[in-house]
Structures are given as structure tokens and as C-alpha cells.
DRENTORKOL-3810 file (N, C-alpha, C; in nm, 4 decimals):
REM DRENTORKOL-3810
@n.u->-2.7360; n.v->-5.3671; n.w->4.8540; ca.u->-2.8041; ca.v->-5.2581; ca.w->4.9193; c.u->-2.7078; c.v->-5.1428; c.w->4.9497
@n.u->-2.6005; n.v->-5.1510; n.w->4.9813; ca.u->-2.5283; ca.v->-5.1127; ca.w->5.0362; c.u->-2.4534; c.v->-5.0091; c.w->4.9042
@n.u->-2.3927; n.v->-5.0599; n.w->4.7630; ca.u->-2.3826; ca.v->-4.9851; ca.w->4.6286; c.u->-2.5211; c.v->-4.9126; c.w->4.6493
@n.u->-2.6414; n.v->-4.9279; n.w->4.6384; ca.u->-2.7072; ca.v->-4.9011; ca.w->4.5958; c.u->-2.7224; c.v->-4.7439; c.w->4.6804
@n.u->-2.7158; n.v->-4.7424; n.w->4.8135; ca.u->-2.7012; ca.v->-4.6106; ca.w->4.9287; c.u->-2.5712; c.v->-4.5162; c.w->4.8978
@n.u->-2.4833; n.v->-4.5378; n.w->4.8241; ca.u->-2.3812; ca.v->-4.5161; ca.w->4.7957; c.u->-2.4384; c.v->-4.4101; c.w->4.6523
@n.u->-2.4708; n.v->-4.4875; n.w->4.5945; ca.u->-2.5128; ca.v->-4.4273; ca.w->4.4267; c.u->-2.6209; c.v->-4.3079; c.w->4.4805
@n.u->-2.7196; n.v->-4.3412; n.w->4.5799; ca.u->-2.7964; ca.v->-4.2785; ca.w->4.6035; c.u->-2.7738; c.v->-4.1603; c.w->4.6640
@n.u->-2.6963; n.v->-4.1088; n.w->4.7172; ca.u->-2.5909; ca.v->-4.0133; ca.w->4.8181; c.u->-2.5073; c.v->-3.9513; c.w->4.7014
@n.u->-2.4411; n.v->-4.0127; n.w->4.6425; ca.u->-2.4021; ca.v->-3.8855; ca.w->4.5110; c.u->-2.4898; c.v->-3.8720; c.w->4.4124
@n.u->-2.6118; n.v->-3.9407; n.w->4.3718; ca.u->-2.7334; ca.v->-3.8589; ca.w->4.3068; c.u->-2.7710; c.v->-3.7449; c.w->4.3883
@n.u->-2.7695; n.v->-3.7124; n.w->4.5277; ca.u->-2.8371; ca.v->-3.6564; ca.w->4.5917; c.u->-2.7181; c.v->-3.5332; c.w->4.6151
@n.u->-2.6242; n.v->-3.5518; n.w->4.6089; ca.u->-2.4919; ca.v->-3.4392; ca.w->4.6336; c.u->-2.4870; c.v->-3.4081; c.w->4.4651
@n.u->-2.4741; n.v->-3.4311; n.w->4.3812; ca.u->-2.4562; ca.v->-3.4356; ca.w->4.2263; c.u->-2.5497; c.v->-3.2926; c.w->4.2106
@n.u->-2.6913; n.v->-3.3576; n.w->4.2487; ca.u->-2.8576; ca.v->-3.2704; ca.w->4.2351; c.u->-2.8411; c.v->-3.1247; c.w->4.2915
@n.u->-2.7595; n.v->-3.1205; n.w->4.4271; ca.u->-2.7542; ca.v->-3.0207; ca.w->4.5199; c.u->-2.6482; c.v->-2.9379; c.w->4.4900
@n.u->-2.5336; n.v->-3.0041; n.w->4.4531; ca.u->-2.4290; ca.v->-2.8611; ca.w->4.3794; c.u->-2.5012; c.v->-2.8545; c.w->4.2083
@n.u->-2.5999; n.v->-2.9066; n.w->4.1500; ca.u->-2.6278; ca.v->-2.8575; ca.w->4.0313; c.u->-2.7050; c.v->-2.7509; c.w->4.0738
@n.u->-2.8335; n.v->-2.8003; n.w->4.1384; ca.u->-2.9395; ca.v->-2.6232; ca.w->4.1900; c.u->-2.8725; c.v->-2.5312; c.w->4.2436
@n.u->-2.7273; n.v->-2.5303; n.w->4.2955; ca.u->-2.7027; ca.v->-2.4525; ca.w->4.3568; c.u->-2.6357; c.v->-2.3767; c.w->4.2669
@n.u->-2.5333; n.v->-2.4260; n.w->4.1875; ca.u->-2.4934; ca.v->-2.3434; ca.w->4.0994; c.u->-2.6031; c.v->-2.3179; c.w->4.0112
@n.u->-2.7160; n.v->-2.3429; n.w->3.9673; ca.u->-2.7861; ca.v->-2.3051; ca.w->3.8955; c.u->-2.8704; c.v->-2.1877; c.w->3.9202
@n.u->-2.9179; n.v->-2.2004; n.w->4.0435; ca.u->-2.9784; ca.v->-2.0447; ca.w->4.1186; c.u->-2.8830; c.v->-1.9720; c.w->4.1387
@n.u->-2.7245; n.v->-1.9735; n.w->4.1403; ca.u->-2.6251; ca.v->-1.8585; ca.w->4.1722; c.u->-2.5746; c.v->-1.7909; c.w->4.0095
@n.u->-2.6344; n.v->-1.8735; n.w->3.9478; ca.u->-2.6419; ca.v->-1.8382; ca.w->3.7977; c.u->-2.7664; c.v->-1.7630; c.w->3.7213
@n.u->-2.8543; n.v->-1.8215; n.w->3.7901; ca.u->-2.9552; ca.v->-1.7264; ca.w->3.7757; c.u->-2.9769; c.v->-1.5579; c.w->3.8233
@n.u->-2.9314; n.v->-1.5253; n.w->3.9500; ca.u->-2.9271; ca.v->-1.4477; ca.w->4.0117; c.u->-2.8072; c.v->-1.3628; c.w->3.9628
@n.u->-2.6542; n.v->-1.3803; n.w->3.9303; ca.u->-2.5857; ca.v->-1.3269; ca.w->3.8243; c.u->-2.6465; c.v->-1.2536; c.w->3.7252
@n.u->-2.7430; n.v->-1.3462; n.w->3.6410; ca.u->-2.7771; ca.v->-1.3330; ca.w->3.4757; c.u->-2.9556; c.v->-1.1858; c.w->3.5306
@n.u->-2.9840; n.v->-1.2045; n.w->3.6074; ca.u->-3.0968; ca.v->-1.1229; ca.w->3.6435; c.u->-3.0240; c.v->-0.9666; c.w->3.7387
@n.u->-2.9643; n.v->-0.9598; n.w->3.7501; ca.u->-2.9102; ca.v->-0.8553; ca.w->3.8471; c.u->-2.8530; c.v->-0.7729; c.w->3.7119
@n.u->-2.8746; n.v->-0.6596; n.w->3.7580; ca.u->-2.8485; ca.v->-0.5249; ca.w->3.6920; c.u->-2.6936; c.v->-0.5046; c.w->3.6543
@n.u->-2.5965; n.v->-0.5024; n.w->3.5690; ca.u->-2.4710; ca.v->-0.5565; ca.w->3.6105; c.u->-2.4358; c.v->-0.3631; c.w->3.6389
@n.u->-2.4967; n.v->-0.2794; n.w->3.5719; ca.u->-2.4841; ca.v->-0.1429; ca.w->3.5679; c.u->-2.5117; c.v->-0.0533; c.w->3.7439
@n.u->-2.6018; n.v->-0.1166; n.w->3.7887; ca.u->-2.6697; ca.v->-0.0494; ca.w->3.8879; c.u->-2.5098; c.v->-0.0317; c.w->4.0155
@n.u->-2.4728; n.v->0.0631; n.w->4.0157; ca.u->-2.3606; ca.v->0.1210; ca.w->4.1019; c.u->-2.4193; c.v->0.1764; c.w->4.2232
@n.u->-2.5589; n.v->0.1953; n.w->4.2420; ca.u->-2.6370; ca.v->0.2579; ca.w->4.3727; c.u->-2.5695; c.v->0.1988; c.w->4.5200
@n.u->-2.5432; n.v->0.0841; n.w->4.5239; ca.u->-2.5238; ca.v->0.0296; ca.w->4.6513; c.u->-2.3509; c.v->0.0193; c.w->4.6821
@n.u->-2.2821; n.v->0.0802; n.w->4.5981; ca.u->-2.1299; ca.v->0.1073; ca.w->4.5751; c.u->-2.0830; c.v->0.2663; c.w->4.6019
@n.u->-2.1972; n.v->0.3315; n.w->4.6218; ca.u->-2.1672; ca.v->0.4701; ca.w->4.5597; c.u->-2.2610; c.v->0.5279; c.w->4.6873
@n.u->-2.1962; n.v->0.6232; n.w->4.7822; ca.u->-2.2555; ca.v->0.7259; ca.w->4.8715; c.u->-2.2289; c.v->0.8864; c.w->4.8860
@n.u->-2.2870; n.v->0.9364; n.w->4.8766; ca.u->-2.2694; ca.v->1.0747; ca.w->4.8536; c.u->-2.1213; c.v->1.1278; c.w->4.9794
@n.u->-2.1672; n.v->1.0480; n.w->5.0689; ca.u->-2.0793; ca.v->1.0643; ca.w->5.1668; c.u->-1.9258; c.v->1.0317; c.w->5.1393
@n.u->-1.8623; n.v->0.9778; n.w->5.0585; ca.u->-1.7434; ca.v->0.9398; ca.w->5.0019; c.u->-1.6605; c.v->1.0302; c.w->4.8637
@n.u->-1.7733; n.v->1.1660; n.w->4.8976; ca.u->-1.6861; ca.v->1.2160; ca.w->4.7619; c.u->-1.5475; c.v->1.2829; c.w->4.7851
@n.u->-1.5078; n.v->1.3092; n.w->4.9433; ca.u->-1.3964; ca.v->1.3467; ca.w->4.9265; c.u->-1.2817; c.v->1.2404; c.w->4.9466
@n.u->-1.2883; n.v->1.1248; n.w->4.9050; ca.u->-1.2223; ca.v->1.0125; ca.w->4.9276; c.u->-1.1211; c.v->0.9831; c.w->4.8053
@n.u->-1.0227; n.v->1.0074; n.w->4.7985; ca.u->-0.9618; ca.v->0.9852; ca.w->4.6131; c.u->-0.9603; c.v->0.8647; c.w->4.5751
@n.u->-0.9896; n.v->0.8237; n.w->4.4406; ca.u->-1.0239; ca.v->0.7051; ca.w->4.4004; c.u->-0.8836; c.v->0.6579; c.w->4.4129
@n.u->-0.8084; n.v->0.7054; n.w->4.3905; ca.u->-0.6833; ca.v->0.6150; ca.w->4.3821; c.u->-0.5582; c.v->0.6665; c.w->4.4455
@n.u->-0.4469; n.v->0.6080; n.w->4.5589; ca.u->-0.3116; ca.v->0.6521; ca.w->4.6130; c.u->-0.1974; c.v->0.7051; c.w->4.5080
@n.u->-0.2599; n.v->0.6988; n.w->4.3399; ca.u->-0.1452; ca.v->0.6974; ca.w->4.2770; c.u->-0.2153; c.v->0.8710; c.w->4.1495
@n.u->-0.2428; n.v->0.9387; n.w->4.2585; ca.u->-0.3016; ca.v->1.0353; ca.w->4.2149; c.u->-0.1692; c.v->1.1509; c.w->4.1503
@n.u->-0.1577; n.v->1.1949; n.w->4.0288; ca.u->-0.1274; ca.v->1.2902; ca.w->3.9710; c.u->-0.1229; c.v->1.4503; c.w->4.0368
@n.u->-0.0282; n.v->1.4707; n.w->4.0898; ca.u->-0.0018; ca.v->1.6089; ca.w->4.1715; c.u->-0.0563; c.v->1.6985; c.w->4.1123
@n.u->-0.1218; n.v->1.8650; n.w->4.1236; ca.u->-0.1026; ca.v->1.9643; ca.w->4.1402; c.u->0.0050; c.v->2.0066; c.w->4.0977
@n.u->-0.0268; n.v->2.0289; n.w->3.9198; ca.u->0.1490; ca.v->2.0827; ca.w->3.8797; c.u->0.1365; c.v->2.2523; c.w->3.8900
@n.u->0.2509; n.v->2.2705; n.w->3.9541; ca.u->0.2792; ca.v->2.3950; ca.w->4.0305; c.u->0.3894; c.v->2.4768; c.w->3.9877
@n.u->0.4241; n.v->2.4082; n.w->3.8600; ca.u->0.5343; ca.v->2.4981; ca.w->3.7714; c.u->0.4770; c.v->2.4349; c.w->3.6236
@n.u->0.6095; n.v->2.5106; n.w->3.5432; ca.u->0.5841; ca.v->2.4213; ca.w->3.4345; c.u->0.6481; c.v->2.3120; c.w->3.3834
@n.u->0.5675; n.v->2.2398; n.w->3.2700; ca.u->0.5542; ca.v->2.1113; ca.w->3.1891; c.u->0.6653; c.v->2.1002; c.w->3.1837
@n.u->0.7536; n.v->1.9604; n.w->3.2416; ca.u->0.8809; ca.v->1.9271; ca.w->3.1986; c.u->0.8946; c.v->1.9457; c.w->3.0486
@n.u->1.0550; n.v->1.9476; n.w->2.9951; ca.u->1.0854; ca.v->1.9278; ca.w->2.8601; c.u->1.2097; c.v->1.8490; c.w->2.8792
@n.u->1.1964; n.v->1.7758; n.w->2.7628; ca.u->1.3383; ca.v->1.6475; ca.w->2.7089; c.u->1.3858; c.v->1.6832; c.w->2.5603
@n.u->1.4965; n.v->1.6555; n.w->2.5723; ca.u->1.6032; ca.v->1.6464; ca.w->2.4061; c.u->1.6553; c.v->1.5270; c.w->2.4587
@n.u->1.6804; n.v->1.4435; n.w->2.3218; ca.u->1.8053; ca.v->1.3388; ca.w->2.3676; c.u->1.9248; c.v->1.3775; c.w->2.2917
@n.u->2.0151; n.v->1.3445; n.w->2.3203; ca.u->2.1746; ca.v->1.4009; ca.w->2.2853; c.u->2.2039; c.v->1.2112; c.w->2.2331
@n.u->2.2465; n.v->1.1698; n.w->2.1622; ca.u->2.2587; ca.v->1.0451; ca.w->2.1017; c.u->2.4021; c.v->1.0416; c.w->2.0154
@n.u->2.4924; n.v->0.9531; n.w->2.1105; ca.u->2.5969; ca.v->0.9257; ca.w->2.0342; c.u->2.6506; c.v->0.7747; c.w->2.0030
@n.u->2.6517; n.v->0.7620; n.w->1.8987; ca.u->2.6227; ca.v->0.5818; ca.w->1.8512; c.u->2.7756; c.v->0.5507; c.w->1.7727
@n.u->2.8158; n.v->0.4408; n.w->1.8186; ca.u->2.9620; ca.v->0.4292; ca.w->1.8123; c.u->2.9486; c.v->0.2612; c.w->1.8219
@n.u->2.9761; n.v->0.2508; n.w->1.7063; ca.u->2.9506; ca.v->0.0728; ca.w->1.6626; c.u->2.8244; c.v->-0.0017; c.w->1.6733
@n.u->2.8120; n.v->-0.1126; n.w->1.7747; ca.u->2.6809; ca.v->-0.1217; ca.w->1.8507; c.u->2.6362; c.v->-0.0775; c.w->1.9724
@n.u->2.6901; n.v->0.0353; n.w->2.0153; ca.u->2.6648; ca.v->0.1040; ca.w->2.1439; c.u->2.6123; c.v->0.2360; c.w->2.0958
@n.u->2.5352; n.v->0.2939; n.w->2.2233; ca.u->2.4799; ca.v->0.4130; ca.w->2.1947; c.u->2.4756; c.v->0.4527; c.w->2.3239
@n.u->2.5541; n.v->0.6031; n.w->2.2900; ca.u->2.5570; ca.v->0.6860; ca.w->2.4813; c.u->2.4938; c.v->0.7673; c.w->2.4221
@n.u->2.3788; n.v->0.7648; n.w->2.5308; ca.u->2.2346; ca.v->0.8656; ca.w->2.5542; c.u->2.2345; c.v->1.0226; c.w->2.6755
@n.u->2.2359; n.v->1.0791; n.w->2.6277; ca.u->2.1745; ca.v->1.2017; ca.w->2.7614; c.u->2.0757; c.v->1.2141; c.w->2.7076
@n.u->1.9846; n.v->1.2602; n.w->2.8556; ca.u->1.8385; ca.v->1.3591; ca.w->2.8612; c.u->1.8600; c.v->1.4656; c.w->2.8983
@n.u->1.8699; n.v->1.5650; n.w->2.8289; ca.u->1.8310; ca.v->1.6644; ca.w->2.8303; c.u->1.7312; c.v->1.7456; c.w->2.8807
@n.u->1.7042; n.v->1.7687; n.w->3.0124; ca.u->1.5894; ca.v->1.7837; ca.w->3.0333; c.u->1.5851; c.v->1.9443; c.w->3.1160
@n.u->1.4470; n.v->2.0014; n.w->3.0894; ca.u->1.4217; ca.v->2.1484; ca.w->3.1408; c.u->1.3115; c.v->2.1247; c.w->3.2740
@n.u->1.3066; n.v->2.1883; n.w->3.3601; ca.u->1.1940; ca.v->2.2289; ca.w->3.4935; c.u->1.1448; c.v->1.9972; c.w->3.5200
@n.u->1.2624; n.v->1.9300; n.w->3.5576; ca.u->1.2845; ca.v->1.7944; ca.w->3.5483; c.u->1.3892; c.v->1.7454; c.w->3.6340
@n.u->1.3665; n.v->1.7131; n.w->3.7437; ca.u->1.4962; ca.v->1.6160; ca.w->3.8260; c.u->1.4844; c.v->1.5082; c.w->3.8818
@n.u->1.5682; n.v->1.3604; n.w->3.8201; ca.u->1.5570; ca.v->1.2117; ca.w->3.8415; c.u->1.5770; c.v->1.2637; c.w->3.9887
@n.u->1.4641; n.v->1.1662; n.w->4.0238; ca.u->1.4895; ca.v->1.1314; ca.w->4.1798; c.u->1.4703; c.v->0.9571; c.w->4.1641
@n.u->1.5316; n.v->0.8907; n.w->4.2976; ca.u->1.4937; ca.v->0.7836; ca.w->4.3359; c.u->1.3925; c.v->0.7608; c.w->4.4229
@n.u->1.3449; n.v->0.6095; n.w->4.3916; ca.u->1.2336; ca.v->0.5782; ca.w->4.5119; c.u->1.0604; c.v->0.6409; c.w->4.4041
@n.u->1.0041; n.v->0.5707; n.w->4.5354; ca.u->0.8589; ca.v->0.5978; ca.w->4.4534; c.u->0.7640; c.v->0.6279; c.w->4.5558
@n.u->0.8370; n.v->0.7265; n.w->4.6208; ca.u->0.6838; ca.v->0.8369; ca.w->4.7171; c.u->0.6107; c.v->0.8848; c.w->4.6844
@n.u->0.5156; n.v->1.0097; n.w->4.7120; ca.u->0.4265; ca.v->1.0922; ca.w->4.6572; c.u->0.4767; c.v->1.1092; c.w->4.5625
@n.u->0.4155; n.v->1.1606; n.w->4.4617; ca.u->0.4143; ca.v->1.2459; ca.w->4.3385; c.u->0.4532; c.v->1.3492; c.w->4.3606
@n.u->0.5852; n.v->1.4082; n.w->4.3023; ca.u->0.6120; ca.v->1.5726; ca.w->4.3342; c.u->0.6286; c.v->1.6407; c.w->4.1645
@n.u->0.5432; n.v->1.7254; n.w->4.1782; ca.u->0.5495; ca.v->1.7765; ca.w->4.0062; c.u->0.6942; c.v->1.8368; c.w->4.0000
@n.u->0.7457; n.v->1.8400; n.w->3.8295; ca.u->0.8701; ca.v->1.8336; ca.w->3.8488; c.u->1.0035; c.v->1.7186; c.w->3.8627
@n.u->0.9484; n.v->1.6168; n.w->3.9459; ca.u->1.0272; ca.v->1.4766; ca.w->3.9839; c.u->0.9683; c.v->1.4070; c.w->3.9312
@n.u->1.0699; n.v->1.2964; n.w->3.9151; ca.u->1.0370; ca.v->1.1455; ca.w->3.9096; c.u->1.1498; c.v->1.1014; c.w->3.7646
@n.u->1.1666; n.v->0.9919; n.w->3.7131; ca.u->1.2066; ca.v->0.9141; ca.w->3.6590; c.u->1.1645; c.v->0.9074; c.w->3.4805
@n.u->1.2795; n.v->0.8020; n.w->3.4028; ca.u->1.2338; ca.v->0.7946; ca.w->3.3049; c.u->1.2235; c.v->0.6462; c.w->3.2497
@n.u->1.1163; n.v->0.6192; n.w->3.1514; ca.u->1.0814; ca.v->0.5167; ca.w->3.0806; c.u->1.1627; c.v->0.5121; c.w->2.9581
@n.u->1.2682; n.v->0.3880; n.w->2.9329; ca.u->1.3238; ca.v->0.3959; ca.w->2.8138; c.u->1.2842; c.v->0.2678; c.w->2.6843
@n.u->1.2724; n.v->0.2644; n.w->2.5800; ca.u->1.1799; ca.v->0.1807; ca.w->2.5240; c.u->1.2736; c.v->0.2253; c.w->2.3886
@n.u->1.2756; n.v->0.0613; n.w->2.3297; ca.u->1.3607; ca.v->0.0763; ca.w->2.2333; c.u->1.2833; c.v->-0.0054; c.w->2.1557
@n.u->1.2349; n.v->0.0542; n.w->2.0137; ca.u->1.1685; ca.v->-0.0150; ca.w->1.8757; c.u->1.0080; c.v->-0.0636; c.w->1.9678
@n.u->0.9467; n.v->0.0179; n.w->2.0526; ca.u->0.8456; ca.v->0.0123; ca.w->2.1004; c.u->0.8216; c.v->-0.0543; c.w->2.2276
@n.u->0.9102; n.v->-0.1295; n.w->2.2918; ca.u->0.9287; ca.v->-0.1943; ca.w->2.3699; c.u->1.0185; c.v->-0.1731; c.w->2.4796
@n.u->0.9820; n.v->-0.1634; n.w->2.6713; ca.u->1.0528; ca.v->-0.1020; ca.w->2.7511; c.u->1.1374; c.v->-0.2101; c.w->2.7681
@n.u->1.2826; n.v->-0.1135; n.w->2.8031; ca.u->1.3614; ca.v->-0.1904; ca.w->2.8230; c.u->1.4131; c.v->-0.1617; c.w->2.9799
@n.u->1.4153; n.v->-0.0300; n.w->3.0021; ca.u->1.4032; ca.v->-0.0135; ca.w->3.1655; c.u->1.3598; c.v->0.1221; c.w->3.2150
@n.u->1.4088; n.v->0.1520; n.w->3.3031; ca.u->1.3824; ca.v->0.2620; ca.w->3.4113; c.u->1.4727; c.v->0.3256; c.w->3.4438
@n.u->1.4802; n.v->0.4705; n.w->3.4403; ca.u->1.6189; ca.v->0.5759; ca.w->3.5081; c.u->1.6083; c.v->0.6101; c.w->3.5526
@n.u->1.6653; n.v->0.6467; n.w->3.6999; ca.u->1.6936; ca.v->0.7232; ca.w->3.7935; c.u->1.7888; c.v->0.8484; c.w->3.7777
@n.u->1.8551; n.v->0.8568; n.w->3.6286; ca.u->1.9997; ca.v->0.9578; ca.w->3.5994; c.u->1.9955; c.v->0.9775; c.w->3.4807
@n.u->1.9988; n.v->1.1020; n.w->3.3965; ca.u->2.0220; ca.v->1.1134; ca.w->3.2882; c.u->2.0737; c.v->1.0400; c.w->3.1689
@n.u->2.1588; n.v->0.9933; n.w->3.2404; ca.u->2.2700; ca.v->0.9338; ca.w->3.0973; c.u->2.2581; c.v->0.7979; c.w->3.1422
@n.u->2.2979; n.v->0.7380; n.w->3.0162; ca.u->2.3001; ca.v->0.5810; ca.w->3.0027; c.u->2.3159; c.v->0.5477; c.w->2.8518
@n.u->2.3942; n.v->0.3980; n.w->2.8685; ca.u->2.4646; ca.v->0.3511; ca.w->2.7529; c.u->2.3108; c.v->0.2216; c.w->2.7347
@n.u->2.3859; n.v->0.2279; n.w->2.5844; ca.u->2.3011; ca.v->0.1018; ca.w->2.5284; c.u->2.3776; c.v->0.0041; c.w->2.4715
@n.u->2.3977; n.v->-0.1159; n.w->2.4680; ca.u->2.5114; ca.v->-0.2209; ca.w->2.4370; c.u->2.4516; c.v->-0.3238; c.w->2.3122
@n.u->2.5535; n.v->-0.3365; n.w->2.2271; ca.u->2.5178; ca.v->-0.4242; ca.w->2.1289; c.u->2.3569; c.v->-0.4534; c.w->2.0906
@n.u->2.3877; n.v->-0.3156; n.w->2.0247; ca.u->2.2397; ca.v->-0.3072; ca.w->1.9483; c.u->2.2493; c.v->-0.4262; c.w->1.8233
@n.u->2.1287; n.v->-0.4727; n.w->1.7604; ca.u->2.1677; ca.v->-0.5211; ca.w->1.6382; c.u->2.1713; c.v->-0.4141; c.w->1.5270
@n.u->2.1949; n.v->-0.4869; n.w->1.3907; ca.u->2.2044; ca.v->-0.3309; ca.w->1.2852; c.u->2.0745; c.v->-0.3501; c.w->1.2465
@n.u->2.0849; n.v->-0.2261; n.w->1.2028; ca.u->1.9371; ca.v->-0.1585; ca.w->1.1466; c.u->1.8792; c.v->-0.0429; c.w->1.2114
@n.u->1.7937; n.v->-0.0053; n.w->1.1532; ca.u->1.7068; ca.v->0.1427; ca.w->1.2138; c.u->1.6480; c.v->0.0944; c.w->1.3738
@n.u->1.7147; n.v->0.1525; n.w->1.4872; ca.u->1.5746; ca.v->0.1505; ca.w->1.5911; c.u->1.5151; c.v->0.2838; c.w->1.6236
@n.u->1.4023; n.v->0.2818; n.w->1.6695; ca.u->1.3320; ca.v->0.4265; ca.w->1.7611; c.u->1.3644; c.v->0.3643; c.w->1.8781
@n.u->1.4703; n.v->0.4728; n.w->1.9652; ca.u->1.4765; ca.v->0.5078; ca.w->2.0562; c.u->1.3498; c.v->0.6202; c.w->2.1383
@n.u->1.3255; n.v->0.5764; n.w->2.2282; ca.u->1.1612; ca.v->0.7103; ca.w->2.2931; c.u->1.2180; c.v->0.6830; c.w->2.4795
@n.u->1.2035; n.v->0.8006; n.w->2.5173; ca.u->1.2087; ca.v->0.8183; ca.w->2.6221; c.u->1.1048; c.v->0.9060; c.w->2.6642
@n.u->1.0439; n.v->0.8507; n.w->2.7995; ca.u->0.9258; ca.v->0.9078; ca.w->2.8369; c.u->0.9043; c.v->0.9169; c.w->2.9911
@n.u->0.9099; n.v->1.1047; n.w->3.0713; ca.u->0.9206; ca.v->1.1131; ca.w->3.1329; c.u->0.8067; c.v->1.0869; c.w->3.2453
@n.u->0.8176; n.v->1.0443; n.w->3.3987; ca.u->0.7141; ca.v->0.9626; ca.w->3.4558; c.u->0.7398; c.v->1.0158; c.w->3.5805
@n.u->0.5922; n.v->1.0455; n.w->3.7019; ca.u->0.6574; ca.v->1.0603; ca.w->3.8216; c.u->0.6852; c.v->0.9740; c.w->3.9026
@n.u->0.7182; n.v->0.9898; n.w->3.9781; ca.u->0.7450; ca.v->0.8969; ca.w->4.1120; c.u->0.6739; c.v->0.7403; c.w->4.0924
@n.u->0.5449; n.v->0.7799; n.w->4.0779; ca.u->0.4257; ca.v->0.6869; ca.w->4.0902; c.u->0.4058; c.v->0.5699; c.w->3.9463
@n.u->0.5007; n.v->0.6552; n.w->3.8568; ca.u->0.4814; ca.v->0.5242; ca.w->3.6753; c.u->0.3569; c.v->0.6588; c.w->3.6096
@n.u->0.3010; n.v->0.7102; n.w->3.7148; ca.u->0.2334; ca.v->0.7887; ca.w->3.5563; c.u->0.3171; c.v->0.8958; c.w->3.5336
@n.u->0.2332; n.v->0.8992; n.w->3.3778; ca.u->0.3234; ca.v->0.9957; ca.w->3.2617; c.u->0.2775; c.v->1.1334; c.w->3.3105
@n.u->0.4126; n.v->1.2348; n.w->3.2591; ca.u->0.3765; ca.v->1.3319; ca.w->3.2144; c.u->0.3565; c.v->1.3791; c.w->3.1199
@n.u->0.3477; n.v->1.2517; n.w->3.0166; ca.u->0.3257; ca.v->1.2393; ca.w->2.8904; c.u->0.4578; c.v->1.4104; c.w->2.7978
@n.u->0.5284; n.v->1.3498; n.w->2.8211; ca.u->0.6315; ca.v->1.4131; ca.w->2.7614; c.u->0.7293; c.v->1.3550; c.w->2.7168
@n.u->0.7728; n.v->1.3437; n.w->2.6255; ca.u->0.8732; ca.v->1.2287; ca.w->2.5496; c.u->0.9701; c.v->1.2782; c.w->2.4563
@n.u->1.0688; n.v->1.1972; n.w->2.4240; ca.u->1.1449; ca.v->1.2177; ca.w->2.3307; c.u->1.1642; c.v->1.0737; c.w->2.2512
@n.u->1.2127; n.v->1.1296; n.w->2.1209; ca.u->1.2829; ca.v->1.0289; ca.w->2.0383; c.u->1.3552; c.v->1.0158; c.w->1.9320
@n.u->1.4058; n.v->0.9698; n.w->1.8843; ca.u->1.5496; ca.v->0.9685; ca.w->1.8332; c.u->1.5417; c.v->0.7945; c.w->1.7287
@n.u->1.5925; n.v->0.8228; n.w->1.6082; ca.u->1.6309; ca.v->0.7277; ca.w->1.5163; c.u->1.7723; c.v->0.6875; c.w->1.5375
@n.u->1.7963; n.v->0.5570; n.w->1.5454; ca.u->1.9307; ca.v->0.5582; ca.w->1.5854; c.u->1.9534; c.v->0.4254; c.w->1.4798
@n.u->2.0758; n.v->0.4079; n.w->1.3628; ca.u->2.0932; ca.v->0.3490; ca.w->1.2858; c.u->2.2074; c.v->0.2650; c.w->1.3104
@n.u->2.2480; n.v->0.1654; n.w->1.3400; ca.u->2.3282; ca.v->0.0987; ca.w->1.3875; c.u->2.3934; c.v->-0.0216; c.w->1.2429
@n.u->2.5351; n.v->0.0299; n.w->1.1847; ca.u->2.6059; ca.v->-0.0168; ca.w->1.0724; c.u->2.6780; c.v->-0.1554; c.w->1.0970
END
């Protein structure tokens, strides 16, 4: 009797998380997945969607050259850069400031705070070197440079 109250109690718990997930599945699959009405108030339009908002550029469009000097498997890099100054840290967005993305054969390899920087025991062969200037915040100013760098 006693198996038998046992079996009967997880038929009965078994039954109750099946309907339950089954009506929370239902209600998923019937709901509008589009309908944004109850997300969205007129009252929130001056609210910015996001803290990592793109400044008010108030001069002009940075510019980059790279200066590339390759000497065995090393390569000393300058940026060259016009209306552009590395800062550190990652506060507001100030147009003008911020940092650079360096990415070698498509792939980042780090982050600058300073113009210049070495590259160490490249292997041989052709790489693209690209540098791509960023503010404060990681977004682009979609301004870049790049450079073929052939390593013997």
C-alpha cells in the first residue's frame, strides 16, 4: 500500500509540472512576439536608449596614417593622427578622444592608449595590419588605417 501512495504522488507531481509547463507553452506560442505596446510610452522619449551614446561631434572627423617600420620580426608602428588625442580611461564620450583598436590579419590583438607601439615576432609572410580609431566608450569613429606588412 504504502509503494503504491508513493507511485501515486509522483504520478500526481509528474501530471502537474507537465500542465504547467504545457500552458506556459501555450501562452508563449499564442502571444504576439512583435506587439511592443506595453514596453513603449510616449512618456519615455526623452530617455536615451543607451549610456554608451556617440557624442555630438563638434569639430572635425579624426584622420590616421600609419608610419610602419619592420625590422626582422618586429614592427615599430606610429599613428599618425589629425583633430585625435589618446586619452585613458573610459568616461563620457568626448569627440575628438578616445583610443585605438589594433588588429592584425583581421583579428584584435589589443588596445592603445599612445600612439606608438612595437609588434614582436611576427611570423613570415604578408599580414594586414588595421588600426581603428574608437571613443572612450569602444564605439568607432569608423576611421581606420592599414598597412601590409611583409615579414622575411
Amino acid at each position: 500500500m504504502k509503494v503504491f501512495i508513493i507511485k501515486l504522488r509522483s504520478l500526481i507531481i509528474g501530471v502537474s509540472v507537465f500542465l504547467f509547463v504545457l500552458i506556459a507553452a501555450l501562452v508563449l506560442l499564442l502571444r504576439d512576439p512583435l506587439d511592443v505596446s506595453s514596453s513603449y510610452s510616449k512618456e519615455d522619449d526623452n530617455i536615451p536608449a543607451s549610456g554608451n551614446m556617440i557624442p555630438e561631434e563638434t569639430g572635425p572627423k579624426p584622420t590616421i596614417t600609419l608610419d610602419v617600420n619592420v625590422t626582422g620580426t618586429e614592427a615599430e608602428v606610429k599613428m599618425l593622427t589629425n583633430h585625435f588625442e589618446f586619452t585613458e580611461g573610459e568616461g563620457n564620450p568626448v569627440h575628438g578622444q578616445g583610443h585605438a583598436h589594433v588588429y592584425l590579419d583581421g583579428q584584435l590583438l589589443k588596445m592603445l592608449h599612445t600612439p606608438d607601439f612595437k609588434l614582436k615576432k611576427l611570423p613570415k609572410g604578408e599580414h594586414v595590419l588595421r588600426v581603428d580609431l574608437t571613443y572612450s566608450n569602444h564605439l568607432p569613429y569608423r576611421v581606420s588605417a592599414e598597412k601590409i606588412l611583409n615579414i622575411e
